[in-house]
C-alpha positions as CSV (number, residue, x, y, z in Angstrom):
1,X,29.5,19.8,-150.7
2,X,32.6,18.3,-151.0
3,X,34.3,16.8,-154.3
4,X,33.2,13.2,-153.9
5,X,29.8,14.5,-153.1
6,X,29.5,16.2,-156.0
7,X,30.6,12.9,-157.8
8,X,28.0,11.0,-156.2
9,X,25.5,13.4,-156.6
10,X,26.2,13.6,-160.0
11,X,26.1,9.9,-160.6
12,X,22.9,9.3,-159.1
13,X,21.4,12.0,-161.0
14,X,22.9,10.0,-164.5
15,X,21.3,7.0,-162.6
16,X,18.0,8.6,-162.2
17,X,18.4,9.5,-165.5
18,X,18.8,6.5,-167.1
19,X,16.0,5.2,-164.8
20,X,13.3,7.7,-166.8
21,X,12.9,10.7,-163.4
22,X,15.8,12.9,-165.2
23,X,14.3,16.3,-165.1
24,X,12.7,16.3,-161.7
25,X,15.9,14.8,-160.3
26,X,18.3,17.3,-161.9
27,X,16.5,19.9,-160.8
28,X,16.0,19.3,-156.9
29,X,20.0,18.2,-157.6
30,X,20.9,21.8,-158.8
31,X,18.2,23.7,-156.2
32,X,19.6,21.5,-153.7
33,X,23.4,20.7,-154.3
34,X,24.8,23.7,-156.7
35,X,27.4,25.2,-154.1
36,X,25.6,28.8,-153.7
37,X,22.8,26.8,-151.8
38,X,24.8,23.5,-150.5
39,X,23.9,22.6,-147.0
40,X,27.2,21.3,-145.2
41,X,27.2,19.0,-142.5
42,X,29.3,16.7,-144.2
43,X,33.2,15.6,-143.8
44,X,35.1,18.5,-144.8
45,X,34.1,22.6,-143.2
46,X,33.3,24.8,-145.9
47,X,36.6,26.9,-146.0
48,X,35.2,30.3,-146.5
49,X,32.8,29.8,-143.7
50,X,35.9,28.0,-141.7
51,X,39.3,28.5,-142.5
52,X,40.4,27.4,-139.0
53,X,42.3,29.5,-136.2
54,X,44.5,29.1,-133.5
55,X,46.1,30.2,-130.7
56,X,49.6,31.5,-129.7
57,X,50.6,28.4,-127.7
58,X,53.8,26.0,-128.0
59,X,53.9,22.8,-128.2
60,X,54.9,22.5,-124.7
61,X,51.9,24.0,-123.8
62,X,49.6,22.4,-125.5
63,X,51.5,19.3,-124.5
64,X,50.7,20.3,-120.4
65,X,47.2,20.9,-120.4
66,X,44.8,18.6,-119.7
67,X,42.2,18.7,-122.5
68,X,38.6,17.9,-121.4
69,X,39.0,19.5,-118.0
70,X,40.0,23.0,-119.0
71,X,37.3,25.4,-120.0
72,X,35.8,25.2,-123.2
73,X,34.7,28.4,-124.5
74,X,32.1,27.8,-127.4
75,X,28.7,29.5,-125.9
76,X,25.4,28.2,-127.0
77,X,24.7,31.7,-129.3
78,X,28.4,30.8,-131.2
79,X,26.5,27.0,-131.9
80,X,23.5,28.8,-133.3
81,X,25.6,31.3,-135.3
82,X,27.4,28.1,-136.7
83,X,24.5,25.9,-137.3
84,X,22.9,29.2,-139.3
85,X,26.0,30.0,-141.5
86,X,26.2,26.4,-142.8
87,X,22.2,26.7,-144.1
88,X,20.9,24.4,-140.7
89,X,18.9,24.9,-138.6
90,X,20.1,23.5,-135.4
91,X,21.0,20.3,-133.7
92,X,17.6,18.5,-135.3
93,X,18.0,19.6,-139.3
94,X,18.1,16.4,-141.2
95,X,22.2,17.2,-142.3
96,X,23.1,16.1,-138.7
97,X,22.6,12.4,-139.2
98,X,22.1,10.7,-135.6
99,X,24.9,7.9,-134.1
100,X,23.5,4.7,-132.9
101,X,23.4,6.8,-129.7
102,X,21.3,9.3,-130.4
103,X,24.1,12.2,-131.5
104,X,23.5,14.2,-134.3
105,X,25.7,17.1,-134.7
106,X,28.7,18.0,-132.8
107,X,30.4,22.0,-133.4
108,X,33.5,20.6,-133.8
109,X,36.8,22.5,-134.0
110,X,38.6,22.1,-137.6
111,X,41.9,22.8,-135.7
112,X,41.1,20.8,-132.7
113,X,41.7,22.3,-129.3
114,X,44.5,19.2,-128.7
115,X,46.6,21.1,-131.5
116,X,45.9,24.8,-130.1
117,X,42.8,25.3,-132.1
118,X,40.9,28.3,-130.8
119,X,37.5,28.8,-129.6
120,X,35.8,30.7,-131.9
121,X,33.4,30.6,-134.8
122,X,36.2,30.7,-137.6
123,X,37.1,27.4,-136.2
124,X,33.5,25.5,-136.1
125,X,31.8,23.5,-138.0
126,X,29.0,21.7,-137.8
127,X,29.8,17.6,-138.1
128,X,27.5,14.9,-137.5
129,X,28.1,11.6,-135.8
130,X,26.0,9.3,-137.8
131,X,27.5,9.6,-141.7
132,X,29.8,7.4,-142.6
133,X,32.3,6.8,-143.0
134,X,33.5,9.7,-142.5
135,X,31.7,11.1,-139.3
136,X,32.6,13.2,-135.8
137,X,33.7,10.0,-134.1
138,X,36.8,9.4,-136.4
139,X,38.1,12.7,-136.3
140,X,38.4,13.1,-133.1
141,X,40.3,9.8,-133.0
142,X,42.5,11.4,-135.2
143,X,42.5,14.7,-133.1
144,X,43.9,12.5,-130.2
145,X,46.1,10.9,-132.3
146,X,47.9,13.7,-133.5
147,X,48.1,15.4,-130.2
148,X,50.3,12.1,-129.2
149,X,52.6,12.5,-132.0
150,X,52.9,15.9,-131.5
151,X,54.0,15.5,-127.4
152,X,56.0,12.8,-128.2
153,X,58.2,15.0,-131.1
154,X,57.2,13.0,-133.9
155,X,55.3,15.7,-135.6
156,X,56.0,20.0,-135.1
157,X,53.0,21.7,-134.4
158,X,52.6,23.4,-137.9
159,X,52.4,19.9,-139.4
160,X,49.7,18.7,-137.2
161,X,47.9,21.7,-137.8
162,X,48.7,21.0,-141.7
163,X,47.2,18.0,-141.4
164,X,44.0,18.2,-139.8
165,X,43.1,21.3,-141.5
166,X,43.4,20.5,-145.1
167,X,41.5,17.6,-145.5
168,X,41.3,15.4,-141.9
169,X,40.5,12.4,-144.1
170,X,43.5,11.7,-145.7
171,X,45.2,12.1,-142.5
172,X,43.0,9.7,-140.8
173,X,44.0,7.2,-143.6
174,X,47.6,7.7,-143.5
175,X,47.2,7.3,-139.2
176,X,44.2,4.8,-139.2
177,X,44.0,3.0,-142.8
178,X,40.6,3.2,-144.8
179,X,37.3,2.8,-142.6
């Protein structure tokens, strides 16, 4: 659960309070939302369950090849082994909130492929398409985003990195503005 989770969670439950369903509330809040049982599919990975990795390219590498028609390596067992780590249980759990096109949940790469990010499971996490505003669809805008600014020398490769993998929002913010 991320920080302004929390804060919301935490306000509706002084909400609910106030509204006379205290008890009940707090409780399924705590069962639900205390971080030893939080479910993540939300806008920041869990960083012990994701701390990112990458591989031993240069940016002129990663600059050459061309991204959606190389191999992607992320096996249908690694998506399970993901979905199961993060408390979900697959594609359909209720944390993968659906797009207006039917996408729930995408196993998305915290260092993104465009930036060297590797293929394996301490790089995935599960993000859905249909939260907002913070949601799949906006980070991978960012994702391509920075993989321009890195080609074209306006960012090194450790800073993209930096950026998307310590909290993708505020990146998208400085890139983008506010959704």
């Amino acid at each position: 659960m991320t920080p302004g989770n929390l804060r919301r969670a935490r306000r509706d439950v002084g909400a609910r309070a106030r509204s006379g369903v205290a008890a009940a509330s707090l409780l399924i809040w705590i069962g639900v939302c205390s971080p030893a049982t939080a479910v993540w599919a939300a806008d920041l990975p869990d960083p012990s369950l994701t701390p990112g990795a990458v591989r031993p390219l240069t940016r002129a590498q990663i600059c050459t090849i061309k991204w959606g028609v190389d191999a992607r390596h992320v096996t249908a067992a690694m998506k399970r082994r993901v979905f199961a780590s993060y408390g979900l249980s697959g594609n359909d759990d209720a944390a993968c909130v659906p797009d207006s096109h039917g996408r729930r949940c995408e196993i998305d790469h915290l260092i993104s492929r465009e930036l060297g990010g590797d293929d394996v499971v301490a790089n995935l996490w599960p993000q859905a398409y249909g939260t907002h505003p913070w949601n799949a669809v906006r980070k991978d805008r960012l994702e391509n985003r920075l993989h321009k600014e890195l080609c074209a020398k306006h960012l090194t490769l450790g800073r993209a990195r930096q950026l998307i993998s310590n909290d993708w929002r505020k990146a998208y913010v400085q890139y983008f503005g506010e959704p």
